[in-house]
N, C-alpha and C positions, 0 to 999 in steps of 0.2 A: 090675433096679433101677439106677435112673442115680446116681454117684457124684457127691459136691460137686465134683469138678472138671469131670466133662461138665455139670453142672447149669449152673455157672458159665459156659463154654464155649456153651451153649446161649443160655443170656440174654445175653451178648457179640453174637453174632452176632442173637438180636433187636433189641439195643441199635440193632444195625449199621443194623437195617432203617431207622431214621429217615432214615438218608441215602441211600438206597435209589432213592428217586422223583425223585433231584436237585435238589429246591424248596431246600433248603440253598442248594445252588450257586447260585440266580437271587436269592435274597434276598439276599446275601452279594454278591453279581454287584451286583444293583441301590443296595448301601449303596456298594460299591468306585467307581459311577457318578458318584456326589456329586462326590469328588476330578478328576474329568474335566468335568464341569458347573460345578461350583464358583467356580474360577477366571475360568471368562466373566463371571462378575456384576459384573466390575469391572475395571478396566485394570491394577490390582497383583495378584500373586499372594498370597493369602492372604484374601482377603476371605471366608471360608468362614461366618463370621455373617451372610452373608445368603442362604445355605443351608440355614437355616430352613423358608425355603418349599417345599424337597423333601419335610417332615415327613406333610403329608396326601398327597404319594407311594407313600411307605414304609407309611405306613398302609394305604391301600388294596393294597398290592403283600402285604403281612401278612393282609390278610383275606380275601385271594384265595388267599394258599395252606393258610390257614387250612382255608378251604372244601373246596380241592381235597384238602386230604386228609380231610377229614369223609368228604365226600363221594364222593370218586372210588378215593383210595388204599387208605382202609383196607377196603372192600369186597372189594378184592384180595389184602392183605396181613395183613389181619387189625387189634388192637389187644393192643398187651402192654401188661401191667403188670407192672415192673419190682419185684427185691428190694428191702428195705433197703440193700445195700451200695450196688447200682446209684443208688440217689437218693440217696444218702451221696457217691458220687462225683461226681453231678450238684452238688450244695450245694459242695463244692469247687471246683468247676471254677469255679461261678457267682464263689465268693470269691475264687480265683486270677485270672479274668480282669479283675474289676472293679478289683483292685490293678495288675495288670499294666496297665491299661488309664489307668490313673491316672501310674503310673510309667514308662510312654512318653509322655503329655501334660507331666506335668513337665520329661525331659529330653530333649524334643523342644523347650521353652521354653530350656530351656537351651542346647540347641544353636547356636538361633540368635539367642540374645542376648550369651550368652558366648563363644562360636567365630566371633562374625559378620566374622573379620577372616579367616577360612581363606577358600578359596577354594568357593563353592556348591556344586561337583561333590563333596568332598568331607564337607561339612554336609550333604549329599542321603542319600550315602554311609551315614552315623550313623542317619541318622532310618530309609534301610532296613534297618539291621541289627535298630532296636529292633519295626519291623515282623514282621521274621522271626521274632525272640523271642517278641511276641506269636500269631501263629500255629502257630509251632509247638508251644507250650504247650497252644493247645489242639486242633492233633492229636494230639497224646501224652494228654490227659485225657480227651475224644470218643472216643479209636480210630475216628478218622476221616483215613486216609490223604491224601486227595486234600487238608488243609489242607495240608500238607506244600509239596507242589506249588505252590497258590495265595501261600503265605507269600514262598517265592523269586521267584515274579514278579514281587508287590508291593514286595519288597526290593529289586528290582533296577529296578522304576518310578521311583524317584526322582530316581536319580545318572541316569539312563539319559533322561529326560527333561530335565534340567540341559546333558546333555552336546548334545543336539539341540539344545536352546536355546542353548547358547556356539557352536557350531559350525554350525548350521543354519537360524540365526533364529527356532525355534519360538519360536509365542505361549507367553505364560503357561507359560515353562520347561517348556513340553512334557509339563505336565500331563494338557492334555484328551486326546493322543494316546497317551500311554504306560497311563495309569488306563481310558483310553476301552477300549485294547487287552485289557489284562488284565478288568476288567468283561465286554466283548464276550463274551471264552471262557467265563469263569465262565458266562454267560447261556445260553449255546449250548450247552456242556458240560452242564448243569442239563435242560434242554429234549430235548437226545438223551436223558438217561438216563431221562426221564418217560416220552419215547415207546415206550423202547424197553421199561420199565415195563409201559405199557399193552397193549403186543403181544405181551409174552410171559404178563402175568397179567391174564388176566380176569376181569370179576366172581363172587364164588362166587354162585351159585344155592343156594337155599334152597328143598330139597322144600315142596310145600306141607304136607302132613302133620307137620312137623317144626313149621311156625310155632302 
């Protein structure tokens, strides 16, 4: 008889499986993309209202993996349903990221309306630390390691784009190239681990006598 800590332990690593197929990564890949598109829609950086128009993107990019895992994943992998605590923590996460999410927009306003007299490499600096914040909050809630990873990249796209741009002439402070870069991997990273998904787990067959 399994003990509440393998119990526990068990649904953990089912949890895990959501991140499993890599579609995390491409979704997440293609929202990081905006910040690298964004910027073109206009000659100043910021223009990200009219970034709007990625929304029927993102949509379709959602319904695609929506499907793929209807369809393709869970054939493989099965479907859990998770405890109480498990969606207990999910309803957390949802409420921590939505504040946090709010409270890097605000002092990310802040940064550069109040600080707009520092120097940009370091206003860049600010806005990746609260990236990082954001991220790794919700690796630490998910138990999902590879945010971890994705967070420092992002944190380090901003000043690191600034700095190509004071230094190198990039367009648009070096947005589409540094956000393009980290997007890329996400996308690519997401897309190996699907593959590699597929070739190790095939679909389970289903006697016919069983159906």
């Amino acid at each position: 008889m399994q003990t509440p800590a393998s119990l526990k332990s068990a649904e953990r690593k089912a949890f895990q499986t959501n991140f499993a197929d890599g579609l995390w990564d491409v979704l997440i890949g293609c929202f990081v993309l905006e910040f690298a598109l964004a910027p073109l829609l206009s000659e100043h950086l910021g223009d990200f209202w009219s970034s709007f128009i990625f929304l029927p993107f993102w949509g379709l990019v959602y319904l695609a993996i929506w499907l793929t895992r209807k369809h393709v994943v869970a054939p493989r992998l099965g479907i859990v349903i998770y405890g109480e605590p498990r969606w207990r923590k999910l309803r957390k996460f949802s409420i921590v990221m939505v504040s946090i999410n709010l409270l890097i927009f605000l002092l990310g306003i802040i940064t550069f309306w109040a600080l707009g007299d520092l120097p940009g490499i370091i206003r860049m600096g600010i806005v990746g630390v609260l990236i990082l914040l954001g991220f790794s909050a919700a690796a630490f809630l998910l138990d999902y390691p590879r945010l971890y990873v994705y967070g420092l990249l992002l944190s380090l796209a901003p000043a690191t784009g600034e700095w190509l741009y004071a230094n190198h002439g990039a367009a648009h402070h070096g947005f589409p190239l540094v956000f393009g870069f980290v997007s890329a991997l996400m996308i690519v990273t997401g897309l190996g681990t699907f593959a590699l998904l597929l070739k190790n787990n095939p679909p389970v067959e289903i006697p016919p006598e069983a159906i």
